[in-house]
C-alpha positions in Angstrom: 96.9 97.6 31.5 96.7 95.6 34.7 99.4 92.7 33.6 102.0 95.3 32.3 101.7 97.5 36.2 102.8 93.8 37.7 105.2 92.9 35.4 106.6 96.3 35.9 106.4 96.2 39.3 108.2 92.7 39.4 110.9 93.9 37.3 111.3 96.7 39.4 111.3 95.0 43.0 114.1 93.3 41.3 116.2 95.8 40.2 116.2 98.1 43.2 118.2 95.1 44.5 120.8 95.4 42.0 119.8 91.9 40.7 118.9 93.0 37.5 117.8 96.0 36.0 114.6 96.5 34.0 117.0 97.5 30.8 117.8 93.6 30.6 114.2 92.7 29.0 113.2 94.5 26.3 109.5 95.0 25.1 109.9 92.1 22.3 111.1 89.9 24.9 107.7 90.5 27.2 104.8 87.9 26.1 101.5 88.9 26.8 101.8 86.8 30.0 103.2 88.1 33.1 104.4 84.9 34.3 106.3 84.0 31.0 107.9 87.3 31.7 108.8 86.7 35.5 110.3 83.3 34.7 112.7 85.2 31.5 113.8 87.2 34.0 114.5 84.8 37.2 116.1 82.4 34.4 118.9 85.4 33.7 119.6 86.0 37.1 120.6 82.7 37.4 122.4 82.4 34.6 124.5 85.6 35.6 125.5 84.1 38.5 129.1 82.6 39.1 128.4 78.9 40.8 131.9 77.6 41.1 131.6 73.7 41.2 132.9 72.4 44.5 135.1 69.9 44.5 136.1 67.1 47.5 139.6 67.7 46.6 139.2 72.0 47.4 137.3 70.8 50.7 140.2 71.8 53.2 140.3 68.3 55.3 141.0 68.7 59.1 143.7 66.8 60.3 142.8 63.5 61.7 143.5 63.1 65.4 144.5 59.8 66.9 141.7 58.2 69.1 143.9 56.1 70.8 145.9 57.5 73.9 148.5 54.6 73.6 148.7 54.3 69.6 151.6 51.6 70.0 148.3 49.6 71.7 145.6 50.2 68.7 144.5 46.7 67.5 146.1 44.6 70.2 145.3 43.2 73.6 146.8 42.1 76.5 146.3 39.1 78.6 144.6 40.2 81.5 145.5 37.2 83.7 147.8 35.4 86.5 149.3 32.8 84.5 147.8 31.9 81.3 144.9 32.0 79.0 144.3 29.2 76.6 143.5 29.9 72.9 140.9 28.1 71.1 140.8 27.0 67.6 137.0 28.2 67.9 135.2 30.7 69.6 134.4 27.7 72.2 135.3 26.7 75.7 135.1 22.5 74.2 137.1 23.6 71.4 140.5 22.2 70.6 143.7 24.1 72.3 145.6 25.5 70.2 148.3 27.3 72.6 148.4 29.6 75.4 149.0 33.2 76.3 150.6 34.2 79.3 150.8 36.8 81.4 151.6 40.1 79.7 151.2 38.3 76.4 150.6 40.7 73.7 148.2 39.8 70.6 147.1 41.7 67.4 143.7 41.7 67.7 142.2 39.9 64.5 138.3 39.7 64.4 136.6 41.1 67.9 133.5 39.6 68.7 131.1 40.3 71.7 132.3 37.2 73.8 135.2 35.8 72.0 138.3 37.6 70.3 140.6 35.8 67.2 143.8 36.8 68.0 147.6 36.1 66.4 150.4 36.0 68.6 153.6 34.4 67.2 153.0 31.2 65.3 149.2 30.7 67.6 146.1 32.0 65.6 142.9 31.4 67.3 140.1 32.6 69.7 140.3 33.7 73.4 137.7 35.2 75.9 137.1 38.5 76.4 136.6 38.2 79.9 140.5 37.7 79.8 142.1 40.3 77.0 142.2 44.1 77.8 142.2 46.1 74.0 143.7 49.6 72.8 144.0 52.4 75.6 142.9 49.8 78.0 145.8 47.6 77.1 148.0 51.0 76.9 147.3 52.1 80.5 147.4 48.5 81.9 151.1 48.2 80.7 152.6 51.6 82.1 150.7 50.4 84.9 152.2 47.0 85.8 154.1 45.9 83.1 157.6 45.5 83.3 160.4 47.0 81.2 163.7 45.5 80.3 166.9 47.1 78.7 168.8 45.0 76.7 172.2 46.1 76.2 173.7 47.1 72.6 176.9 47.7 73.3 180.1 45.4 73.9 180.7 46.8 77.7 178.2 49.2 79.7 179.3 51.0 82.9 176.4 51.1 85.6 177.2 54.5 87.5 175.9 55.4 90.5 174.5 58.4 89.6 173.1 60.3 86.6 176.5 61.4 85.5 179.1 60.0 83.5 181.8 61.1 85.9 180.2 59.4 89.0 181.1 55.8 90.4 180.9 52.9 88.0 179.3 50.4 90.3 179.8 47.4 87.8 180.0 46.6 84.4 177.7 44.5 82.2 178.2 42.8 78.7 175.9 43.3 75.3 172.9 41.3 74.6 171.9 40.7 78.8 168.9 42.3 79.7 168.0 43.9 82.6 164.6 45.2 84.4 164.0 48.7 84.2 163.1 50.5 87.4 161.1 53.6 87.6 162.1 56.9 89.7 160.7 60.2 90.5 164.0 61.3 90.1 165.1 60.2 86.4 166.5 62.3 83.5 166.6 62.3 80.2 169.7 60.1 78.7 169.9 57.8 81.3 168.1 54.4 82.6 168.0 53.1 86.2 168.7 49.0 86.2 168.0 46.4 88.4 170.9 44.0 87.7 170.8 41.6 90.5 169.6 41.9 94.5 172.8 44.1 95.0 173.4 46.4 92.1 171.4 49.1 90.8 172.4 51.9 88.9 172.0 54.6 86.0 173.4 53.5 82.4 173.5 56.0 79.4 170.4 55.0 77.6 171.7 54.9 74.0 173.4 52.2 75.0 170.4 50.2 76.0 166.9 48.9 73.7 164.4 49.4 76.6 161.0 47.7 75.5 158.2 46.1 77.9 158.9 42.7 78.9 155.7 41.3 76.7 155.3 37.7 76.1 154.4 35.9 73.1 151.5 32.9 72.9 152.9 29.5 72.6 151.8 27.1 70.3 150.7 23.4 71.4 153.4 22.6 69.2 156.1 24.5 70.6 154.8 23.7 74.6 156.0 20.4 73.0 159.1 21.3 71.9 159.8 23.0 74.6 159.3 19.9 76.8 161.5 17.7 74.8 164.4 20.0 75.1 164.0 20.1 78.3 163.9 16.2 78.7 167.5 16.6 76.3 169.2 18.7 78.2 168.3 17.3 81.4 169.3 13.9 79.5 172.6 15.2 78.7 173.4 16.7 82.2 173.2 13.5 83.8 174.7 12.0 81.1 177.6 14.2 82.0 177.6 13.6 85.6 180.4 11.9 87.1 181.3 10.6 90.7 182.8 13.4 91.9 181.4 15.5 95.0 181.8 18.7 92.8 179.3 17.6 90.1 177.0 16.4 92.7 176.8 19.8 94.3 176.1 21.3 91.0 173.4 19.1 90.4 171.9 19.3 93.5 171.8 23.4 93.5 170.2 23.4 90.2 166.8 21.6 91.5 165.9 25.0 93.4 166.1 27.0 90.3 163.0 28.7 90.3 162.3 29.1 94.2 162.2 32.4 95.7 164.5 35.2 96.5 164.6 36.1 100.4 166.7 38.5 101.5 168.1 37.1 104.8 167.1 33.8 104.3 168.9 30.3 104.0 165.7 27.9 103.0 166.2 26.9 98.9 162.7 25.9 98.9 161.0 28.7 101.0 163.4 31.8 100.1 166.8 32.2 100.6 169.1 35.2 99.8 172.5 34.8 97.6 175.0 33.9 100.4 172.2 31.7 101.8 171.7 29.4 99.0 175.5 28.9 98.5 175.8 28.0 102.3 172.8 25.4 102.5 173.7 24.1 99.6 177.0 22.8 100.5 176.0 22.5 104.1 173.7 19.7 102.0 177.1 17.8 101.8 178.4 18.3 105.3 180.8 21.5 104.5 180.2 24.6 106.7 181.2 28.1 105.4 180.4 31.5 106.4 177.1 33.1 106.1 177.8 36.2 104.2 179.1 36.8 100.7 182.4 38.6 102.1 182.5 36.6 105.1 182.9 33.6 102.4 185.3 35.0 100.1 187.5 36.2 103.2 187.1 32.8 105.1 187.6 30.5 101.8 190.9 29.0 99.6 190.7 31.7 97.0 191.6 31.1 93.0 192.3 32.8 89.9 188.9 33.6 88.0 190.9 32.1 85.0 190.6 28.7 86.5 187.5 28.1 88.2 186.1 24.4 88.1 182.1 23.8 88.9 181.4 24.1 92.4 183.6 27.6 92.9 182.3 30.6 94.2 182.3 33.8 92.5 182.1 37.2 94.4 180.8 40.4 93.2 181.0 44.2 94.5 178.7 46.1 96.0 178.2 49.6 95.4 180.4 50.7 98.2 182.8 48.9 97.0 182.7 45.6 99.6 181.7 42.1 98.5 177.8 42.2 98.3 176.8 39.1 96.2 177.7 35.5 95.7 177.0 33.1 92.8 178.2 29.2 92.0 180.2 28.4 88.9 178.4 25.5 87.2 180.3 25.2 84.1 179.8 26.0 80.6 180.1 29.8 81.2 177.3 29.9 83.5 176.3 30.7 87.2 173.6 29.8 89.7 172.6 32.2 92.4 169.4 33.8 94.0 169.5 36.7 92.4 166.7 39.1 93.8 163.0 39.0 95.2 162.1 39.6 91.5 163.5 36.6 89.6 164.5 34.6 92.7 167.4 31.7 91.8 167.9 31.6 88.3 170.7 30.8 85.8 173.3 33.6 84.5 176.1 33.8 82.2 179.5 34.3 84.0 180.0 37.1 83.1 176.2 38.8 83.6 178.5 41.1 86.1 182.0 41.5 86.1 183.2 39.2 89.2 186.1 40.3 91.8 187.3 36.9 92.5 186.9 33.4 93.2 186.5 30.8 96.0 187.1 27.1 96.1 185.4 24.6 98.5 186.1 21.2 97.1 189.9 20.5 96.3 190.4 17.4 93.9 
């Protein structure tokens, strides 16, 4: 009499929960043990229920979120130096050199260890210090930072306005595949890029008509630093080979050794800084020829010539954007120009045509 009050009891406690109801077990099914009976009935219960099997595939997965602030920057680095890094062939400073990285020289990041990181950058595969590579956002927020940018033109002939506006003043005009630095402003708007195209000229260009990108470098290979060498003892081979006796070639020559020094606005030194009027007024006065001092000074004061028929040594003149003659450069033949350009890239080596040129000047008359 005791076991059947439990089992009743039991049976009802579970019921009155809407589990199951005493009806369920019948008196056959009730062994003379409470417990047998207990167990019956938590076994049906289970068995009535509906488990659904979970699957991974019905888990709904949360979109993933990029980590990386600067995704364009995940598993690369940036050298994170003044000049140049050199890359090992082992994580060790004794090891062989392999190449170099240079300043804003961009890697993919291979193997990262505590001290020393593999990297691949161009044809160079090896290891560089830490100590001298910034990684991911780190590398991202360094380049915004003081990296610079450079448009490269894709189309045959750009305008360079002087404002945001189609309509405005076209301050010059530059040809496809030159590029250009890219200068930032408070003031810029969507479709068009300010450009930096020499110490005289800046202005807005539609910007489908430029490839802007950051002006990263690629690590150079032992094997390339000595190609590179050799083509530069070539053509230096072949320019004197070229050179004759007359005065004109020699004042080509001699303006090309300051390729290289620095841009100074105001200036007349081709070793410590000089601006564009400067260097093409020290050079010749290198030869005992004195001309003016300004760019429009020397184009008003000078034997002018057709831009069809310039010989090395001539003078090509440039607008500002005001219209007056604002820069200065010095035909050296092949389609090229020598001139000290701005405080940024100081005298370098142009094509001709870099800028479209107002006219010509001619110093030495054979």
């Amino acid at each position: 009499m005791k076991k059947k009050v439990i089992l009743g009891c039991a049976l009802l406690a579970m019921g009155t929960t809407g589990v199951i109801a005493p009806s369920f077990v019948s008196k056959a099914d009730i062994l003379d043990d409470s417990t047998v009976g207990i167990t019956y009935a938590v076994d049906e219960y289970v068995n009535n229920l509906q488990i659904k099997e979970i699957k991974e595939e019905d888990i709904e997965k949360e979109e993933e979120v990029p980590t990386c602030k600067y995704p364009e920057f995940e598993g690369k680095c940036l050298a994170y130096v003044e000049e140049a890094v050199n890359v090992r062939k082992e994580p060790d400073e004794e090891s062989e050199r392999v190449g170099s990285l240079p300043v804003h020289g961009i890697a993919l990041v291979v193997e990262k260890g505590d001290t020393w990181t593999k990297i691949e950058s161009g044809i160079t595969l090896g290891y560089v210090r830490n100590d001298f590579l910034l990684f991911g956002d780190q590398a991202g927020a360094y380049a915004e930072e003081t990296c610079p940018k450079v448009a490269k033109v894709n189309t045959v002939t750009l305008n360079v306005r002087a404002e945001q506006d189609e309509s405005s003043d076209c301050l010059t005009q530059i040809p496809e595949g030159e590029s250009y630095e890219v200068i930032s402003r408070d003031d810029d708007v969507d479709g068009w890029t300010y450009l930096k195209v020499d110490s005289d000229i800046e202005g807005y260009v539609s910007s489908e008509y430029v490839d802007v990108s950051y002006g990263f470098s690629h690590a150079i290979s032992v094997a390339e630093e000595e190609e590179i060498r050799l083509q530069k003892e070539r053509e230096e081979a072949a320019r004197l080979a070229e050179m004759t006796s007359t005065k004109r070639q020699a004042i080509v020559n001699y303006a090309l050794q300051f390729v290289g020094n620095p841009y100074v606005y105001g200036g007349t030194s081709l070793t410590n800084g000089t601006d564009c009027s400067g260097f093409t007024m020290s050079v010749y006065a290198h030869f005992g020829y004195g001309i003016p001092r300004t760019a429009a000074a020397q184009m008003e004061g000078l034997s002018s010539v057709s831009l069809d028929s310039i010989q090395p040594g001539d003078l090509l003149f440039y607008k500002d954007k005001n219209g007056g003659i604002g820069h200065v450069t010095m035909y050296i033949g092949g389609g090229q120009v020598v001139h000290a350009s701005s405080s940024t890239t100081g005298i370098i080596i142009s094509n001709v045509g870099y800028r479209t040129p107002c006219g010509a000047a001619r110093i030495i008359w054979d």
